[in-house]
C-alpha positions as a Markdown table, in Angstrom:
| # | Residue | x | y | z |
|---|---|---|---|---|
| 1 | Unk | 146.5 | 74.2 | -32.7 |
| 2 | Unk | 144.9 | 72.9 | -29.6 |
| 3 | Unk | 141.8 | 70.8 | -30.6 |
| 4 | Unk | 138.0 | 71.4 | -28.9 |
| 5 | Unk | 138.4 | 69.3 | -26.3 |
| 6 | Unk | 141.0 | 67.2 | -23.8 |
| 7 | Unk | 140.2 | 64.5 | -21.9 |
| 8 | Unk | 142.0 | 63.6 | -18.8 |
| 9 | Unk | 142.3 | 60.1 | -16.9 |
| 10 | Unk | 141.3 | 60.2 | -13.3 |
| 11 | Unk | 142.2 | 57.3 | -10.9 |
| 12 | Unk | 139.1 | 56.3 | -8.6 |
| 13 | Unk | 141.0 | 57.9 | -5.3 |
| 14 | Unk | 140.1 | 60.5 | -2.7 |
| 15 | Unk | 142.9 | 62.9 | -4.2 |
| 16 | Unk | 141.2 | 62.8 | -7.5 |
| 17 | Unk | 137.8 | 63.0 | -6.4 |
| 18 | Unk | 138.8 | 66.2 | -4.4 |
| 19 | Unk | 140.5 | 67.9 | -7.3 |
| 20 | Unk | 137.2 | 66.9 | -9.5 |
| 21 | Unk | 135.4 | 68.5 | -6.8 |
| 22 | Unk | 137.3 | 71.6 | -6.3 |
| 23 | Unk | 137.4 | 72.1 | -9.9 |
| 24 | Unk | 141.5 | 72.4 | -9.8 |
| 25 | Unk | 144.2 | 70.6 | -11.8 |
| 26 | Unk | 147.2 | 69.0 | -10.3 |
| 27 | Unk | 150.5 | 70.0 | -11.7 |
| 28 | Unk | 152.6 | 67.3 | -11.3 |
| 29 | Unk | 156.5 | 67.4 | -10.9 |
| 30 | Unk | 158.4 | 65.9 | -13.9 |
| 31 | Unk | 160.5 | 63.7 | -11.3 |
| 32 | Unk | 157.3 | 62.1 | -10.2 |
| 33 | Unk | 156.4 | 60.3 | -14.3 |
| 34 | Unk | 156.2 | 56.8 | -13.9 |
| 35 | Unk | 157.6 | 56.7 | -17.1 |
| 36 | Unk | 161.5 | 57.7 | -16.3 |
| 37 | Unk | 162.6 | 58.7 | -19.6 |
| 38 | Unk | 160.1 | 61.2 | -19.9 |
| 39 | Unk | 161.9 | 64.4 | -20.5 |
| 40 | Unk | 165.3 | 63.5 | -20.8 |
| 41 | Unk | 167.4 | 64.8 | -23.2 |
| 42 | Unk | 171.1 | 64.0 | -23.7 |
| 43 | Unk | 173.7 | 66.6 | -23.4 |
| 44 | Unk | 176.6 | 66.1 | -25.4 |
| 45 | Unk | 179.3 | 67.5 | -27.9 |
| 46 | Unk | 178.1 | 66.7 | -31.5 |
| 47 | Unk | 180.1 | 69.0 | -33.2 |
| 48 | Unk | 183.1 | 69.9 | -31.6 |
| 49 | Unk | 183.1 | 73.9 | -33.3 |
| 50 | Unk | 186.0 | 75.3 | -33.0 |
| 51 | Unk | 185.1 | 78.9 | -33.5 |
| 52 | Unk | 183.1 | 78.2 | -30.4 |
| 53 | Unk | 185.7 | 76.9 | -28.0 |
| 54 | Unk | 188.2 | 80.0 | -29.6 |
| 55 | Unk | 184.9 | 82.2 | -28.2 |
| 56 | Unk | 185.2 | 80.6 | -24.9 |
| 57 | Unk | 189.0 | 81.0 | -24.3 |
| 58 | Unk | 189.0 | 84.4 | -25.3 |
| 59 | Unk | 185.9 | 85.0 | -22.9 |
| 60 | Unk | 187.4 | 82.9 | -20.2 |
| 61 | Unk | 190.8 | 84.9 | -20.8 |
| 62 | Unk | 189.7 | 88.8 | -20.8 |
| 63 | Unk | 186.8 | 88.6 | -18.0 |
| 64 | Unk | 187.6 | 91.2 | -15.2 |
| 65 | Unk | 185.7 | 89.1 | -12.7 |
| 66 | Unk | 187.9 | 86.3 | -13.1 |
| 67 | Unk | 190.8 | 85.8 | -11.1 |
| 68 | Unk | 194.0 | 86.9 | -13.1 |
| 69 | Unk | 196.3 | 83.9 | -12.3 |
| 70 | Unk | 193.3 | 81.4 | -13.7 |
| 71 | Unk | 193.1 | 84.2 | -16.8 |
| 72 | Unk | 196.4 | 83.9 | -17.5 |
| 73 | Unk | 196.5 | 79.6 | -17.0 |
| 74 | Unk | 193.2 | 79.7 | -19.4 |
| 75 | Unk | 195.6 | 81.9 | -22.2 |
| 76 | Unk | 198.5 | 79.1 | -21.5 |
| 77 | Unk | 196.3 | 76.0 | -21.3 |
| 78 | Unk | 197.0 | 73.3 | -23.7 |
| 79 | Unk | 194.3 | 73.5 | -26.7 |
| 80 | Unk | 193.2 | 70.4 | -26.4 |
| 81 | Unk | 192.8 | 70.0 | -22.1 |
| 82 | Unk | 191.0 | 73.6 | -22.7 |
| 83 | Unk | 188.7 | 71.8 | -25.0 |
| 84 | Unk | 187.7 | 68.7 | -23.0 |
| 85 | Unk | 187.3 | 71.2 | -20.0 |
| 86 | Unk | 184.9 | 73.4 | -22.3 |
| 87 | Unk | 183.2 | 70.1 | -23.3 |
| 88 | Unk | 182.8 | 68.8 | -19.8 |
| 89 | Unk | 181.4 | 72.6 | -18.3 |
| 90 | Unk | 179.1 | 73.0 | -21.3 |
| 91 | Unk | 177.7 | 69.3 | -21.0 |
| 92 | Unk | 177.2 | 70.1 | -16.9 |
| 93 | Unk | 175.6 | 73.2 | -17.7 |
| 94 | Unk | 173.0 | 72.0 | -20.1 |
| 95 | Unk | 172.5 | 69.2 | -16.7 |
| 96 | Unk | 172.3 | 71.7 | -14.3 |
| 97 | Unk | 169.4 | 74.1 | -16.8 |
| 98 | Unk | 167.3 | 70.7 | -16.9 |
| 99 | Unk | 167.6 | 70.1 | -13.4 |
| 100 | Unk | 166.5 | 73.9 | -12.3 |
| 101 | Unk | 164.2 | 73.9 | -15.7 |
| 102 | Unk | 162.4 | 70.8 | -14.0 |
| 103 | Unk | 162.6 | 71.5 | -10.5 |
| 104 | Unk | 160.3 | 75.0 | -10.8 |
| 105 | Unk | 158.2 | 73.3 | -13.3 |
| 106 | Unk | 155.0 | 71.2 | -13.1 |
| 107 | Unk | 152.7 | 69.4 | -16.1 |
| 108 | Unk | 149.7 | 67.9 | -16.7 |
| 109 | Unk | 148.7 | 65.6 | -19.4 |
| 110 | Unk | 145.5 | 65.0 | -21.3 |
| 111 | Unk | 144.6 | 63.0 | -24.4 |
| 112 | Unk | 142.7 | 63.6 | -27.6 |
| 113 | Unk | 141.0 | 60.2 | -26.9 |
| 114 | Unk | 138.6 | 58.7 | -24.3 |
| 115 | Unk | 138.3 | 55.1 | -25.3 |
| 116 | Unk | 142.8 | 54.2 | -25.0 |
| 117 | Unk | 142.3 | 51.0 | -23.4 |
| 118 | Unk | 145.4 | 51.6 | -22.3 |
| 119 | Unk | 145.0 | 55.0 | -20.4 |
| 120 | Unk | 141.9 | 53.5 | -18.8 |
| 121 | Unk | 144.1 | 50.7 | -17.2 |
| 122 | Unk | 146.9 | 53.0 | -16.4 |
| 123 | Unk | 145.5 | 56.2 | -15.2 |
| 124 | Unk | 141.9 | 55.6 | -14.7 |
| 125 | Unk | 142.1 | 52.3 | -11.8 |
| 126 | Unk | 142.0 | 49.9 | -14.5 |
| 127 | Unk | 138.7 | 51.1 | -15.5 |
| 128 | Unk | 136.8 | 52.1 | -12.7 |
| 129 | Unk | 138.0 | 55.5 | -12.4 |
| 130 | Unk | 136.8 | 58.5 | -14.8 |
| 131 | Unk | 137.9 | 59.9 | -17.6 |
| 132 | Unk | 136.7 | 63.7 | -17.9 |
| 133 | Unk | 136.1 | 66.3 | -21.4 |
| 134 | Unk | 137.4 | 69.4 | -21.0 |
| 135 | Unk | 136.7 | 72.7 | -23.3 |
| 136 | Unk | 140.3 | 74.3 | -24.2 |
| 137 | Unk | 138.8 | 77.4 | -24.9 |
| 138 | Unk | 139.8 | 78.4 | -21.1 |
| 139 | Unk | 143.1 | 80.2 | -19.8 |
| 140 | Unk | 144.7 | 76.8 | -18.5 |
| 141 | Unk | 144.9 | 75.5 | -21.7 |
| 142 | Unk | 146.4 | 78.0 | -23.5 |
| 143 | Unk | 150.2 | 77.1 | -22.5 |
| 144 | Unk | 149.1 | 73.3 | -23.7 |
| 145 | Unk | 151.8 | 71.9 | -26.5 |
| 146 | Unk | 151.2 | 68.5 | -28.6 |
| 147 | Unk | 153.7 | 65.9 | -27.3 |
| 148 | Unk | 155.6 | 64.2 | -29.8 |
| 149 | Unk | 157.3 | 61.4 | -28.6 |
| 150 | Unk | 160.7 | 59.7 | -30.1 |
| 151 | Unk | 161.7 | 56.2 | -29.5 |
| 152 | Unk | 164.9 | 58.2 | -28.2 |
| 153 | Unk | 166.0 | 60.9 | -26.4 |
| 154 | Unk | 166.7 | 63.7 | -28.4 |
| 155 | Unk | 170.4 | 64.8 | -28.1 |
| 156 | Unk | 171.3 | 68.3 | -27.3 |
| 157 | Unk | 174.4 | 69.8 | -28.3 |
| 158 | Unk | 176.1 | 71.4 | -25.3 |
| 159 | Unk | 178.7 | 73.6 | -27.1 |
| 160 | Unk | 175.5 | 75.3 | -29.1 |
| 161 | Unk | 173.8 | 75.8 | -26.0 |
| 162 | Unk | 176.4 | 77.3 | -24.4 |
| 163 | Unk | 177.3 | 79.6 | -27.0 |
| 164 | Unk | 173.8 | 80.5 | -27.3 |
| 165 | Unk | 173.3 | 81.6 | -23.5 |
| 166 | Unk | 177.3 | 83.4 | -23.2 |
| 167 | Unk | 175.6 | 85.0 | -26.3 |
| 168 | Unk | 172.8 | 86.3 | -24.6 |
| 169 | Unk | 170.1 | 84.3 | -25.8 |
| 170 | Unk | 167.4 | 82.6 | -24.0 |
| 171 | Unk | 167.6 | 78.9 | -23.0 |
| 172 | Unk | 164.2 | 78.1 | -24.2 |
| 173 | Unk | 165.8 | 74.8 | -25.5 |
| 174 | Unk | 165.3 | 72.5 | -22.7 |
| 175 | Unk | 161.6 | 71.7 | -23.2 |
| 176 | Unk | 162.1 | 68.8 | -25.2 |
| 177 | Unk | 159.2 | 66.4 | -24.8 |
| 178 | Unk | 160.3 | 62.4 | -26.5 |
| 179 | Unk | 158.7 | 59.1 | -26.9 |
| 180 | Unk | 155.7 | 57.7 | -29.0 |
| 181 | Unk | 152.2 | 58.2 | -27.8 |
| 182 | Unk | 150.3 | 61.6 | -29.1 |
| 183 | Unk | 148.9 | 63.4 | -26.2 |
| 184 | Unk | 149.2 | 67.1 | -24.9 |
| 185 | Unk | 151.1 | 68.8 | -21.9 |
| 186 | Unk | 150.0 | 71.6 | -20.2 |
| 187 | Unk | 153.4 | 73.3 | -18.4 |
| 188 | Unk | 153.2 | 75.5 | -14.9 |
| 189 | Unk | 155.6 | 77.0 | -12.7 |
| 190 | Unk | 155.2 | 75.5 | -9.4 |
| 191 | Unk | 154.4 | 77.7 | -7.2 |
């Protein structure tokens, strides 16, 4: 639950000013943090199902749209080269979802606080910029999620994401905010 208020950290520039003038926010691209492990996740095979890959080949081995000759090699492949190659496309394509997840996506971070020395000297000009209270009552604020951040990256298991999307389900699993200060993200396709 959001609380009353945000604040939000303004640097003493002209950009900010504007924006403080015009009344807008800035939704910033994720590739822009200055922190760059912010949103990262690792994609990986944690539990190598095999029920899973046996869904694959089977799907790999029966779609009409797929060539017949690589059908038929997918049906001959050796188990364990059709596994790594499972493993290696399902890790890409949990790579590929973050990359087009982040690319159409951009955030803006407030803070429950307004005296974090810290935030003053990092986002506020050391101090001489401004540090605004907002009412969350209002539309923008309504898309805002806590941040929970992890001294790691969480780990995301390819295989289960790629049986979940062949399955038809909806890739909702790549925002994945991770490392240790409490704050809140608001999250808006770039336009």
């Amino acid at each position: 639950m959001l609380p009353k208020t945000l604040f939000r950290y303004y640097p003493a520039n002209q950009q900010a000013l504007e924006n403080i003038k015009l009344q807008c926010f800035f939704f910033g691209g994720v590739e822009a943090f200055n922190d760059p492990f912010e949103c990262q996740i690792i994609a990986a095979v944690t539990n190598e199902n095999p029920s899973v890959i046996q869904m694959m080949r089977e799907r790999y081995s029966n779609l009409s749209d797929i060539p017949s000759q690589i059908r038929e090699k997918v049906r001959e492949m050796d188990p364990v080269k059709f596994t790594a190659m499972i493993k290696n496309s399902a890790i890409e394509m949990v790579a590929q979802a973050k990359r087009d997840f982040i690319a159409n996506r951009g955030v803006i971070c407030f803070s429950e606080r307004n005296e974090n020395l810290l935030m003053w000297s990092h986002y506020a000009s050391g101090g001489s910029g401004v540090c605004l209270e907002f009412r969350t009552d209002s539309e923008v604020f309504q898309k805002g999620v806590r941040v929970s951040y992890k001294p790691e990256p969480p780990v995301l298991d390819a295989l289960e994401v790629m049986k979940t999307t062949f399955s038809g389900g909806d890739p909702t699993w790549i925002f994945v905010p991770h490392a240790e200060r409490p704050g809140w993200s608001c999250r808006h396709p770039r336009s």
